[in-house]
N, C-alpha and C positions, 0 to 999 in steps of 0.2 A: 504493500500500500504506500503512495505517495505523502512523503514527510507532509506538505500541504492538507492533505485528507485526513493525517493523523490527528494535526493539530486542530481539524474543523471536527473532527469525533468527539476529541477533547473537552473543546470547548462547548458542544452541545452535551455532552456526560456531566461538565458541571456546571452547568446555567438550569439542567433537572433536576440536579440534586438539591442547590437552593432553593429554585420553585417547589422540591417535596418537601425540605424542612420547613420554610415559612408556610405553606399551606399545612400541613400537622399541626405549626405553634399557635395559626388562625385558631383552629378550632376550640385552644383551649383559653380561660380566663383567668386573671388571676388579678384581685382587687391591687388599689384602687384602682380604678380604671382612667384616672385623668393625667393626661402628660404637657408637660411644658415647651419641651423643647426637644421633640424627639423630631428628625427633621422627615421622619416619614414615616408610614402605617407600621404602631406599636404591635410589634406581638412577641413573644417570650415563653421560653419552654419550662421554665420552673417560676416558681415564688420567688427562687432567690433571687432570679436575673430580672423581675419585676423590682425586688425592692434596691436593686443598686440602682433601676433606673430610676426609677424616687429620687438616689440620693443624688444621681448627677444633674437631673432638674435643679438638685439648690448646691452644687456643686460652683463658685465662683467665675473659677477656670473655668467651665462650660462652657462653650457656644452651642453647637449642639450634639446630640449623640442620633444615633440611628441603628435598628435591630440588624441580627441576624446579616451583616452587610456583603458578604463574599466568603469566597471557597480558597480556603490555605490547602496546598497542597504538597506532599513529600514522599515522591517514587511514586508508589501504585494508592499512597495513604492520600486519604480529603480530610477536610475540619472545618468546619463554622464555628468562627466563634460569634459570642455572646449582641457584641455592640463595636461599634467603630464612633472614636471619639474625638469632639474641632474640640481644641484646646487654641490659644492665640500660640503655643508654640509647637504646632504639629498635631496631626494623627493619630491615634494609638488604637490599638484590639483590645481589649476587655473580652477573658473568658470568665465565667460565674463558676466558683466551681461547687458544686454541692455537695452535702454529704454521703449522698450514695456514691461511691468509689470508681461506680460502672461508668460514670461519666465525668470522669478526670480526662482533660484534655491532653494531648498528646504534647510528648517531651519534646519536639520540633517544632512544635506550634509557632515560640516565640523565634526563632533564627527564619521560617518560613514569613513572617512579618517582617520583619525585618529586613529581607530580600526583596519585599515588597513598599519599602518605605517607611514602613508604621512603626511605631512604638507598639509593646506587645504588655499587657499587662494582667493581673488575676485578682478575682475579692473571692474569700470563701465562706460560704453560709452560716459556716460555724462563727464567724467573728461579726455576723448582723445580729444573734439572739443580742435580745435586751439594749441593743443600743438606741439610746435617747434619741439621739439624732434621728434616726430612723424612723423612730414614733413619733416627734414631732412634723417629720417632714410628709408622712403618711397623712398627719392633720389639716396640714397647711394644704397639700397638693388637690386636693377634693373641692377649695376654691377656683380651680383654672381656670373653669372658664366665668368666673364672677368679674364683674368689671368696676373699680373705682371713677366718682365723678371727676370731671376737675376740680371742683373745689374742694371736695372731700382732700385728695392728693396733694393740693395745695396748702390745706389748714395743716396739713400731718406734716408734711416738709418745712414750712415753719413754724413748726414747735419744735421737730429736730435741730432746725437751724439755728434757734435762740437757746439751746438746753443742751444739745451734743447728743444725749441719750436719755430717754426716756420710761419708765415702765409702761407696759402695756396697757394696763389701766385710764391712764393718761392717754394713749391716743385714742383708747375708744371716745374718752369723753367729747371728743375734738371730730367728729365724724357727724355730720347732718343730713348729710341727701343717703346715705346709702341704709336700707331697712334690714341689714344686719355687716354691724361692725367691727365682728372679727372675721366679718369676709373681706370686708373693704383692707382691715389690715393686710391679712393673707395675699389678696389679687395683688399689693404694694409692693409685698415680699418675694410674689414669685415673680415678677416683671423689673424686680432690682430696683424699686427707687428707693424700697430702706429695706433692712437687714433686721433680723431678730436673732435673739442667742438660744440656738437649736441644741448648746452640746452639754449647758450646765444641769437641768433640770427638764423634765415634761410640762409645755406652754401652762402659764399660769397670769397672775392680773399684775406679779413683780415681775415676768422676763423683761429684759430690757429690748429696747429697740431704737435705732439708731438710723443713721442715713449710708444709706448705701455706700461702700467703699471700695468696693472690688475683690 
C-alpha cells in the first residue's frame, strides 16, 4: 500500500476513534452541568474530569479549556486525553486520572504531547475529595448563565474600589436590580470582575471579596 494511503487510513482510524469516544462521553452526565469557559461542547467521561473542569473555569490562568481534544499516538498505541488547555503561556493536555487503575493513562502520553507542542499534565481524583475549592467552585459555577446589571457591577466595583476587600455580606447589601444576590455576586466572579477567596473556608457572609487581579 502507498505510504500516501497509509497515512489517509491513519488519519480516518483516528478522526473514528474520537468521534466514538466523544459520542460514549455525550451520552453520559455528570453535575453541575454549567460551564464557563469550555470553548466547545462539554462532555467528560468520569466525575473527576467534570470537577477539574469546575476548577479550570475559576482557574486565573484560564483562557479557555476544551474536552476530549485529539488523538496522542505511540507505534500501534492511541490516547485521549482529558482537556486541552489556553493558558496566556501555551497549550497543555490534562489527563484526569481516576481511581480505578484501568484507566491510568499511558506512560508516553506526556513525551507524545510534547512532540506535539503541548504541555502535558495530570490531576488525580484522589487529591479532589474534600477540597474547598472544589465545593465552593461547584456553588459558584450553577450561576453561569445569571447575568449582573450595570449598575448592580458598578455599585460592587466601587465599594471594592474604596475598601480593597470586602466581606461578602457587604456586597450583597450593595446589589439593587438583581432578584437574587448571590447570583449577581457569583455571575461577577465567574466573568472576572472580582475575585472571592475559594481556598480558606466553604462561601459564607465573612468570605472576603475583592476586585479582580489576575
Amino acid at each position: 500500500m502507498p505510504k500516501a494511503q497509509r497515512n489517509l487510513d491513519r488519519q480516518d482510524s483516528t478522526s473514528k476513534l474520537l468521534t466514538s469516544i466523544r459520542e460514549e462521553a455525550s451520552a453520559l452526565s455528570f453535575p453541575p452541568r454549567n460551564v464557563v469557559r469550555c470553548a466547545a461542547y462539554p462532555v467528560f467521561r468520569t466525575q473527576a474530569a467534570r470537577d477539574v473542569g469546575v476548577l479550570l473555569d475559576f482557574d486565573p490562568a484560564v483562557t479557555s479549556w476544551s474536552c476530549l481534544p485529539l488523538v496522542l499516538s505511540h507505534r500501534t498505541q492511541r490516547h485521549v486525553p482529558d482537556f486541552v488547555v489556553t493558558r496566556a503561556t501555551g497549550q497543555s493536555l490534562i489527563d484526569v486520572i481516576p481511581n480505578l487503575r484501568s484507566r491510568i493513562p499511558p506512560e508516553w502520553a506526556s513525551s507524545a504531547a510534547q512532540a506535539l507542542g503541548y504541555g502535558y499534565e495530570t490531576r488525580r481524583e484522589a487529591d479532589l475529595r474534600g477540597d474547598v475549592r472544589l465545593e465552593n467552585a461547584r456553588d459558584l459555577v450553577q450561576y453561569a448563565a445569571y447575568r449582573a446589571s450595570l449598575g448592580d457591577r458598578v455599585r460592587i466595583l466601587g465599594l471594592l474600589e474604596e475598601y480593597g476587600s470586602v466581606p461578602l455580606s457587604t456586597c450583597l447589601q450593595v446589589v439593587r436590580n438583581g432578584h437574587d444576590a448571590i447570583g449577581v455576586v457569583a455571575a461577577l466572579v465567574l466573568r472576572r470582575f472580582i475575585e472571592m477567596d475559594l481556598d480558606e473556608a466553604r462561601i459564607g457572609p465573612d468570605t472576603r471579596v475583592s476586585a479582580f487581579r489576575g
